[in-house]
C-alpha positions as CSV (number, residue, x, y, z in Angstrom):
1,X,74.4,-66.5,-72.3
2,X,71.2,-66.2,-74.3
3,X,69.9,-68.6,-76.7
4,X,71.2,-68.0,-80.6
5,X,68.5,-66.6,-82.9
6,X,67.2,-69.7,-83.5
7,X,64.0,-67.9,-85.8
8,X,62.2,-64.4,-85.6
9,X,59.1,-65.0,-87.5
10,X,57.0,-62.2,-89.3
11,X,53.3,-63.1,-88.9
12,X,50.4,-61.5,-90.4
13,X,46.9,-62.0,-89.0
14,X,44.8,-62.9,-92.1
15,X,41.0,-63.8,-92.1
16,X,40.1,-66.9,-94.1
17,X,36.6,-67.9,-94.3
18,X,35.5,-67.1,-90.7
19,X,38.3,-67.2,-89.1
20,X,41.6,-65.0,-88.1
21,X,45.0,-67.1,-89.1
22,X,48.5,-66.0,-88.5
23,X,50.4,-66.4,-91.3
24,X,54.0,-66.1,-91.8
25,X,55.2,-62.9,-93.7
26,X,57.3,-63.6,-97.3
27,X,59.7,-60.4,-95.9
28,X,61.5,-60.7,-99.5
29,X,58.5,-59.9,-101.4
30,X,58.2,-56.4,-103.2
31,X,54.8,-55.7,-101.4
32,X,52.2,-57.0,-98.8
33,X,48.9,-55.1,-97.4
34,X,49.1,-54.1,-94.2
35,X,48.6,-55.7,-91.1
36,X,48.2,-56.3,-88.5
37,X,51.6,-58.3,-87.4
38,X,53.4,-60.0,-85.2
39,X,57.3,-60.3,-84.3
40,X,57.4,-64.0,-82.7
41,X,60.8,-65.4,-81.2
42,X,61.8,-67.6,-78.7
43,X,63.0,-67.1,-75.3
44,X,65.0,-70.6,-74.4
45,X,62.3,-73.1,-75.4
46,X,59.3,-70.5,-74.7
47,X,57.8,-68.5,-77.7
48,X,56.8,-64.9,-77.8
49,X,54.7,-63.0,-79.2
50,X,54.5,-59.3,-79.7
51,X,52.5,-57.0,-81.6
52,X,54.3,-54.9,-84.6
53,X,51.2,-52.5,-85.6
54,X,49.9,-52.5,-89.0
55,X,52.3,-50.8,-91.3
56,X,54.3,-53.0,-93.0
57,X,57.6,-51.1,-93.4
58,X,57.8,-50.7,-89.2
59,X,56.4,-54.6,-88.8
60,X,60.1,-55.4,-90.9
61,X,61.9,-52.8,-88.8
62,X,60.5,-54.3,-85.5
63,X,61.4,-57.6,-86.7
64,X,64.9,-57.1,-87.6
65,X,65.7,-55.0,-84.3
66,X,64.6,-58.1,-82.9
67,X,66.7,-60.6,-84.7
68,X,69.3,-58.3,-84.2
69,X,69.1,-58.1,-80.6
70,X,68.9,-62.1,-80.4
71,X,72.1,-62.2,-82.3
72,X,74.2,-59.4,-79.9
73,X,72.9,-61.7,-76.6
74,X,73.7,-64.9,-78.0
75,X,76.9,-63.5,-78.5
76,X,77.4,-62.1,-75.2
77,X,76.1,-58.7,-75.2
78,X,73.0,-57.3,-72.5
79,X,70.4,-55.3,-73.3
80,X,69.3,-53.3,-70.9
81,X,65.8,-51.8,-70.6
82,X,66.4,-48.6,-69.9
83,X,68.3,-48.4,-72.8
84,X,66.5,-50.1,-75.3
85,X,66.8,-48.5,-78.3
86,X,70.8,-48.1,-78.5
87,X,71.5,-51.4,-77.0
88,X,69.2,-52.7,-80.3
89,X,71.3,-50.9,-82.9
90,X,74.5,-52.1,-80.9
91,X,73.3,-55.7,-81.7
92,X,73.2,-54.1,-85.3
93,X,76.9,-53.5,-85.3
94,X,77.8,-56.5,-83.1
95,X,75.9,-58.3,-86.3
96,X,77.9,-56.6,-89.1
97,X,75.6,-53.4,-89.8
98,X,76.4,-50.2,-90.3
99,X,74.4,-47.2,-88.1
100,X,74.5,-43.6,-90.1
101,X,73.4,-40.4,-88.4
102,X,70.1,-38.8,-90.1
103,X,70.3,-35.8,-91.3
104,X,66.8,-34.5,-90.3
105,X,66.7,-31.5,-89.5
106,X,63.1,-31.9,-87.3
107,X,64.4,-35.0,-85.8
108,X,68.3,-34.6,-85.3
109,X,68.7,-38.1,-82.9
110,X,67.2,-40.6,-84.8
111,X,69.4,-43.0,-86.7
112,X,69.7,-45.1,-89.8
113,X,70.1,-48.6,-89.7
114,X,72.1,-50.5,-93.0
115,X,70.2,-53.7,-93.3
116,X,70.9,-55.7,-96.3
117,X,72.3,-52.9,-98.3
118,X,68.8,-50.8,-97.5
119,X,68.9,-47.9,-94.9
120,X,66.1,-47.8,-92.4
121,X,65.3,-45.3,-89.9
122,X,65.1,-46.6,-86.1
123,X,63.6,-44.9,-83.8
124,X,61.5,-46.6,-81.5
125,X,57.5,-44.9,-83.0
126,X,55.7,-46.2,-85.6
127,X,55.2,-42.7,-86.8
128,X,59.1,-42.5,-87.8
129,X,57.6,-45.0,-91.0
130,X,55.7,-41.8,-91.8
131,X,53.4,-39.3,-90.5
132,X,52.9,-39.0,-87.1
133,X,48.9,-40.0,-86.0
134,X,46.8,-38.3,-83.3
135,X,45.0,-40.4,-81.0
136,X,41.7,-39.5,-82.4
137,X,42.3,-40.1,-86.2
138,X,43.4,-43.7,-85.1
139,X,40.2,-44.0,-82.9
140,X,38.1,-42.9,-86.0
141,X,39.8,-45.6,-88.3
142,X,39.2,-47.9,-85.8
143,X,36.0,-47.6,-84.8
144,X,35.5,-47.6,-89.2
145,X,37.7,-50.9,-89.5
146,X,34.5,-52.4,-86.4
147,X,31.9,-51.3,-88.6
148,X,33.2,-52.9,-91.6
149,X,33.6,-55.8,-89.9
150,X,29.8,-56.0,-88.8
151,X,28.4,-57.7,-91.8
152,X,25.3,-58.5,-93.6
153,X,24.3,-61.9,-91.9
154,X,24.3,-61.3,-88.1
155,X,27.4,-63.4,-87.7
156,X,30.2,-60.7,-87.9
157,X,30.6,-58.2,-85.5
158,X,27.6,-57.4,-83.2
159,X,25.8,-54.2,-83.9
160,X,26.4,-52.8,-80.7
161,X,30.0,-52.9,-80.3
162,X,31.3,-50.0,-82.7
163,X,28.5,-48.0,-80.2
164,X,30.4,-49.4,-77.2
165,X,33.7,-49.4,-78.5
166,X,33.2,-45.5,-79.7
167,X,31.3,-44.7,-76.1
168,X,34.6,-45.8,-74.2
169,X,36.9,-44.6,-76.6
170,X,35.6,-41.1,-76.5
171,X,37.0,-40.9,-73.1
172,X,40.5,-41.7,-74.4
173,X,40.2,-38.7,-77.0
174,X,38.6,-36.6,-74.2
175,X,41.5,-37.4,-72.2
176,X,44.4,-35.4,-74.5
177,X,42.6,-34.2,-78.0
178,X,46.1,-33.6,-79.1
179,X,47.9,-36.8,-78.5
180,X,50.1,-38.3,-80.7
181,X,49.8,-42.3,-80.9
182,X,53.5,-42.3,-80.2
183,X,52.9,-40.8,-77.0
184,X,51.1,-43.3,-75.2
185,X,53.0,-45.2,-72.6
186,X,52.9,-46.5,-69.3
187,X,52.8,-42.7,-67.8
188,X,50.0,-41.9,-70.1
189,X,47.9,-44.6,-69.5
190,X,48.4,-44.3,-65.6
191,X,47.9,-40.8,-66.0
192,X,44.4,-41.8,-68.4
193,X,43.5,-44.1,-65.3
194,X,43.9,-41.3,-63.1
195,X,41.6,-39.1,-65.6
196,X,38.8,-42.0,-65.1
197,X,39.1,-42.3,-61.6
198,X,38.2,-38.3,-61.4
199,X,36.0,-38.0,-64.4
200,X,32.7,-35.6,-63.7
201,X,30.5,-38.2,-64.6
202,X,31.6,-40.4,-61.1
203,X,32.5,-43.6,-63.4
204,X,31.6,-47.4,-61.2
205,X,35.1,-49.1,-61.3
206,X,33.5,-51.5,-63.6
207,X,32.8,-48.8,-66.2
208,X,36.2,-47.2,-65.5
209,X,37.7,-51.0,-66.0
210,X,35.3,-51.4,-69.5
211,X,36.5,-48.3,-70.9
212,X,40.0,-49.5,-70.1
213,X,39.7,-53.1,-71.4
214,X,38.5,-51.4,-74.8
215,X,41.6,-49.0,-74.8
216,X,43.5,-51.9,-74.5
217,X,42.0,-53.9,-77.1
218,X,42.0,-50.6,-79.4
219,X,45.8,-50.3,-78.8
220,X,46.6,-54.1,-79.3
221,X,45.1,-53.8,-82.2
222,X,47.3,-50.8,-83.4
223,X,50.6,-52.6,-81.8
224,X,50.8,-51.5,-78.3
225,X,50.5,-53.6,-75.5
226,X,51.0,-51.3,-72.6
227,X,47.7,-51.1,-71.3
228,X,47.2,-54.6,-70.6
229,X,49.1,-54.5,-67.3
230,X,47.6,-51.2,-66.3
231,X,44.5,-53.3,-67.0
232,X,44.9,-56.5,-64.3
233,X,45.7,-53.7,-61.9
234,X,41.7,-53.0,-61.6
235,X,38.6,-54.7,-61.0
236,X,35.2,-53.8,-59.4
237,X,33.3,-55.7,-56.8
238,X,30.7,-58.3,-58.3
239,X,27.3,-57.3,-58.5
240,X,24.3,-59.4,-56.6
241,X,21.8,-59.8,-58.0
242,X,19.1,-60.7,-55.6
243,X,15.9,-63.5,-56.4
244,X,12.5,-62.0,-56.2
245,X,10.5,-63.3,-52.8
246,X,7.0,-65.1,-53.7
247,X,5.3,-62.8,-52.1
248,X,6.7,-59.8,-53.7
249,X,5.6,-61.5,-57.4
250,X,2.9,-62.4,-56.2
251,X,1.5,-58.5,-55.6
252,X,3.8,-57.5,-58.7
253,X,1.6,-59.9,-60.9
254,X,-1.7,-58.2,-59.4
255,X,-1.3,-55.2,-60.5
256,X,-0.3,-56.2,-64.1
257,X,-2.6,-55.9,-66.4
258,X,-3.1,-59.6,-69.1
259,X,-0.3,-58.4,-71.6
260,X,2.0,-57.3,-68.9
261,X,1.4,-60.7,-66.5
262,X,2.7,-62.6,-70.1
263,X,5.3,-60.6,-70.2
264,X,6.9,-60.9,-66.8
265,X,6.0,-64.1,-66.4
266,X,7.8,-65.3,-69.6
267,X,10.5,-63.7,-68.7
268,X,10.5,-65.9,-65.4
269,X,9.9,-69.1,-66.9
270,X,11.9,-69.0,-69.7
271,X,15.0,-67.4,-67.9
272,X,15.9,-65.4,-70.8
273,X,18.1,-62.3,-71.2
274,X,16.3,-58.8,-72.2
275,X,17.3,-59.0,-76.3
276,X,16.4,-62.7,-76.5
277,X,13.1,-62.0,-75.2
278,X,13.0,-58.7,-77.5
279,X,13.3,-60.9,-80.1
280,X,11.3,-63.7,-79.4
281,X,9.2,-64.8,-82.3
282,X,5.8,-66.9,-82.4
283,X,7.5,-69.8,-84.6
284,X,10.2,-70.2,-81.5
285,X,7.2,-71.3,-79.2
286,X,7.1,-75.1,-80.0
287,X,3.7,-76.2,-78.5
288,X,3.9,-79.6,-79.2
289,X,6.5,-80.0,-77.1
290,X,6.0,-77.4,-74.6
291,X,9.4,-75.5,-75.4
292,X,11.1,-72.3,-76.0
293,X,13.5,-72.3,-78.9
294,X,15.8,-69.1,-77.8
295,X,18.0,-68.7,-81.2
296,X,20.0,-66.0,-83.0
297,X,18.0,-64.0,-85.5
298,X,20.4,-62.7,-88.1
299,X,17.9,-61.0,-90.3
300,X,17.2,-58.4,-87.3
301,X,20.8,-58.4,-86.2
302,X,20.8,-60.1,-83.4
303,X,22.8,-62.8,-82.0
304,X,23.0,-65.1,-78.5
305,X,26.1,-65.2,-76.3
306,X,28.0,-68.8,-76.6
307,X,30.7,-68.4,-79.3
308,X,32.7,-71.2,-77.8
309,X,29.9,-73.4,-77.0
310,X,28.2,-73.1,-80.4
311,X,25.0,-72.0,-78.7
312,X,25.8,-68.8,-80.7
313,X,24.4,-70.1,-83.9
314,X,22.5,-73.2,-82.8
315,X,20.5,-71.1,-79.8
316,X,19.4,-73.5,-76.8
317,X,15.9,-75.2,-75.9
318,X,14.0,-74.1,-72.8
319,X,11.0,-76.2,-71.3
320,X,8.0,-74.3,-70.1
321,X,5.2,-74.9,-67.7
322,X,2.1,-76.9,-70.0
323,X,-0.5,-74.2,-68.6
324,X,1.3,-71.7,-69.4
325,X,1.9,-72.5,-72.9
326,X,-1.7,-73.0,-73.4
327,X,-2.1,-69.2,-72.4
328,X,0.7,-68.2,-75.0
329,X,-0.8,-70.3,-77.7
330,X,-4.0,-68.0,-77.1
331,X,-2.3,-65.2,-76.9
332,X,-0.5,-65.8,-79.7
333,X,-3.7,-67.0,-82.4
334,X,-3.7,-65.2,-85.3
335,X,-0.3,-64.1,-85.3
336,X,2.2,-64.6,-88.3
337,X,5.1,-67.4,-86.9
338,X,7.7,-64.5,-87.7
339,X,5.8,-61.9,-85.8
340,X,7.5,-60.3,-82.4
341,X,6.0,-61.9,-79.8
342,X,6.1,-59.0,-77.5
343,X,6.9,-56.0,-80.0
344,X,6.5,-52.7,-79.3
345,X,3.5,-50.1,-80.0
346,X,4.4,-50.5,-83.9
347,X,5.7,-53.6,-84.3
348,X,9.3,-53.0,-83.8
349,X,11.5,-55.1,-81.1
350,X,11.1,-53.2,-77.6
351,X,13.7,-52.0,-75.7
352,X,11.9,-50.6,-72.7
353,X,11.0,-53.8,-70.7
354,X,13.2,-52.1,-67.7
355,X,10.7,-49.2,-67.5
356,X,7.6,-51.3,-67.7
357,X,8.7,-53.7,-64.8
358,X,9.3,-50.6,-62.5
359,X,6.3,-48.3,-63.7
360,X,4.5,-51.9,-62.8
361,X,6.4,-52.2,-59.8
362,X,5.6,-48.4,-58.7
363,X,1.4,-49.2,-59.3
364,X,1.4,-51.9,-56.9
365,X,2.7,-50.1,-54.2
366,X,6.5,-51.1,-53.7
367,X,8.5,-48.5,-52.1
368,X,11.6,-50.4,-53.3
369,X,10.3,-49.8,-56.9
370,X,13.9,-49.0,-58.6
371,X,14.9,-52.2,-57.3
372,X,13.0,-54.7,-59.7
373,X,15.1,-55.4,-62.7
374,X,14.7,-58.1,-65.6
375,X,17.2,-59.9,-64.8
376,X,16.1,-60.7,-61.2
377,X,13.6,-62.7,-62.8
378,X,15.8,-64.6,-64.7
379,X,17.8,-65.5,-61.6
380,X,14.5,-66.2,-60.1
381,X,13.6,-68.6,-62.5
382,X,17.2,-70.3,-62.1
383,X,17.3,-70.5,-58.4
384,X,13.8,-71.4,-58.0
385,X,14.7,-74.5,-60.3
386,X,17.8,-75.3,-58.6
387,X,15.7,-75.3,-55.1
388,X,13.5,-78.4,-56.3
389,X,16.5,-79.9,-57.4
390,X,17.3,-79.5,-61.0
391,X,20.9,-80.3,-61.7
392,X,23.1,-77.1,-62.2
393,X,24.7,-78.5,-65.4
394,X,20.9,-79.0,-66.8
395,X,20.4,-75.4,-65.3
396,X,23.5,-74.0,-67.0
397,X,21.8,-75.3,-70.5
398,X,19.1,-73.4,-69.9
399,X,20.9,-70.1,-69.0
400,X,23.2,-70.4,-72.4
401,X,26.5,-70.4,-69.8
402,X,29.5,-71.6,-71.8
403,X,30.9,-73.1,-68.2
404,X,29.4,-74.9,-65.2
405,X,31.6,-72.5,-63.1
406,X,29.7,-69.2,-63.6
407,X,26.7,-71.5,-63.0
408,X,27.4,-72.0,-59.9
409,X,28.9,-68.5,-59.0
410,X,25.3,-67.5,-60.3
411,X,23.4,-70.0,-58.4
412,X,25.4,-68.7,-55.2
413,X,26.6,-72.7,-55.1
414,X,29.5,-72.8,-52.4
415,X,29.8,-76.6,-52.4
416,X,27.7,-80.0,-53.7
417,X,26.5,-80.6,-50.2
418,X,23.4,-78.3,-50.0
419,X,20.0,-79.3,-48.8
420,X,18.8,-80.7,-51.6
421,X,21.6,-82.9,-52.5
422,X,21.4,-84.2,-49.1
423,X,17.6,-85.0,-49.9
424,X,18.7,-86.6,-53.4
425,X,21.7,-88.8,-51.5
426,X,18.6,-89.6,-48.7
427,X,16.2,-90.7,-51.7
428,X,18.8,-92.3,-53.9
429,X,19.1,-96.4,-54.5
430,X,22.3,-96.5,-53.0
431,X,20.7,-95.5,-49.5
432,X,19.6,-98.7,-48.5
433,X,23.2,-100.0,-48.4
434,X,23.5,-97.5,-45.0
């Protein structure tokens, strides 16, 4: 026998200050803004959780079904899945309500449910609250509801992600114009997988599993979670990324010109990502100590990886080589300290590093051109460090991981008993106790 309902709990997810709270829902007050909500219960001495959209009226409906059905299998009953929907209005009667036929015409199954002296419709669809909403009006309220949420001061939502979110979406809308969010259930998002799989543009499985992670994340947010275990079905094979050879820099830097030898080489030494190089200013250069200061820049909307670590809004430090801050600091006299370092042909932040490494790449003579890629140099920088024996948790500071674990996944670290720890363990004080 199942566990009496020992409490179904209305939540509403509520941002205060900078931060998303669930709160628990006054259900006997005359009004409350929309959600989104949460039904929450427990299962024996397990809680759950599960979405109830955003429309108030069907968040109350979806939490009353539930406290109805705890009530019919604590007193006996079973509900069985196949059958959801009149095995919840069973618990209704088991519990005392009353269940009228509707009377609409357009809709001649549906039922009413007599809760508390009010009559609520209960079919299963949020659009039963009211109208019915294609797929691609709730995509465009979504995607509005991600803009909103970007803010003035470089700490809300990044700038890119409405452009992401509204790039994958747009092959959910592609996939059935017409669709009604009602319709989508485990056969249409197998059915949207299967669309992806055989799409025109020959998706990667990682795109195809990107554009279904944000379809999932889209539909969570509108109280559906049926795509998540569609979701842990895929994945897509790791990609390598391969350390540049000595002698291949050393023919790459050759055939740079001054400006471009900077360039590459700061990306190298400082083991930066593209956009924090982009964005690099002449004040984060501290010369007097010979280090990079790799921090967020709200004022041109951008932002570093590391929510959970902090490194988000406090940045991380970087040493550089001494020589090769003296060549910056020349490179860099007569500059303004909040002045690009590397900007673009007017001053604005560049976003075509990828082409000039190749186009550099294609003068000196490589027939492997489209290979070289700016973040080969940053795993350059990492391994080459890691080689002569820099720890992997001082290493993993300077990459801004958030764990030691994709540290040493990057690093290509099997175990702690490489080469050069056997060399530190050879040279350590505790070797002449052998």
């Amino acid at each position: 026998m199942g566990l009496a309902n020992k409490s179904v709990v209305l939540y509403q997810s509520i941002k205060i200050g900078k931060k998303w709270t669930l709160c628990p829902v006054d259900e006997d007050a005359s009004h409350f803004s929309d959600g989104p909500f949460y039904v929450s219960w427990y299962d024996g001495k397990k809680k759950q959780m599960d979405p109830a959209g955003r429309d108030p009226k069907e968040a109350l409906r979806k939490a009353n079904l539930k406290r109805s059905a705890l009530a019919f299998v604590a007193a006996g009953g079973e509900i069985k899945q196949a059958d959801n929907k009149k095995s919840m209005e069973s618990a209704y009667v088991a519990a005392g309500g009353e269940i009228q036929q509707s009377n609409n015409k357009n809709n001649p199954e549906s039922t009413h449910v007599k809760v508390d002296g009010k009559i609520q419709q209960s079919d299963d669809h949020p659009a039963s609250c009211g109208e019915k909403r294609y797929v691609s009006q709730t995509v465009k309220e979504y995607l509005a509801d991600c803009e909103d949420r970007q803010g003035k001061s470089g700490y809300g939502l990044a700038v890119r992600t409405p452009e992401t979110y509204e790039y994958r979406l747009g092959f959910l809308t592609e996939f059935k114009p017409e669709a009604y969010m009602d319709e989508v259930d485990e056969k249409f998002i197998k059915g949207f997988r299967r669309f992806l799989r055989n799409h025109k543009k020959d998706l990667s499985d990682r795109t195809c599993y990107n554009i279904m992670q944000a379809v999932s994340t889209f539909l969570i947010k509108n109280g559906s979670g049926v795509a998540r275990p569609i979701l842990k079905e895929m994945s897509f094979p790791p990609t390598e990324v391969i350390p540049y050879e000595n002698v291949d820099m050393q023919k790459f830097f050759e055939a740079c010109d001054e400006e471009e030898e900077l360039i590459f080489k700061f990306f190298l030494h400082s083991m930066a990502r593209e956009m924090e190089v982009a964005n690099c200013e002449v004040r984060d250069l501290k010369f007097d100590r010979n280090i990079l200061h790799i921090c967020p820049k709200p004022d041109r909307n951008f932002r570093l990886k590391g929510k959970r670590s902090g490194q988000a809004k406090k940045g991380r430090k970087v040493p550089m080589p001494s020589l090769f801050m003296e060549r910056l600091r020349k490179f860099c006299d007569g500059k303004a300290p909040r002045q690009l370092l590397f900007p673009n042909g007017v001053g604005h932040v560049e976003h075509h590093f990828l082409r000039r490494c190749e186009n550099i790449a294609r003068r000196a003579g490589f027939a492997n051109w489209k290979d070289f890629d700016l973040h080969r140099w940053r795993k350059t920088g990492a391994t080459k460090h890691h080689d002569d024996g820099v720890s992997v948790r001082t290493i993993q500071a300077w990459l801004g991981h958030e764990s030691l674990e994709v540290t040493l996944d990057y690093l290509g670290v099997d175990d702690a008993a490489g080469e050069s720890s056997q060399q530190q363990v050879n040279n350590g004080t505790l070797a002449e106790f052998v």
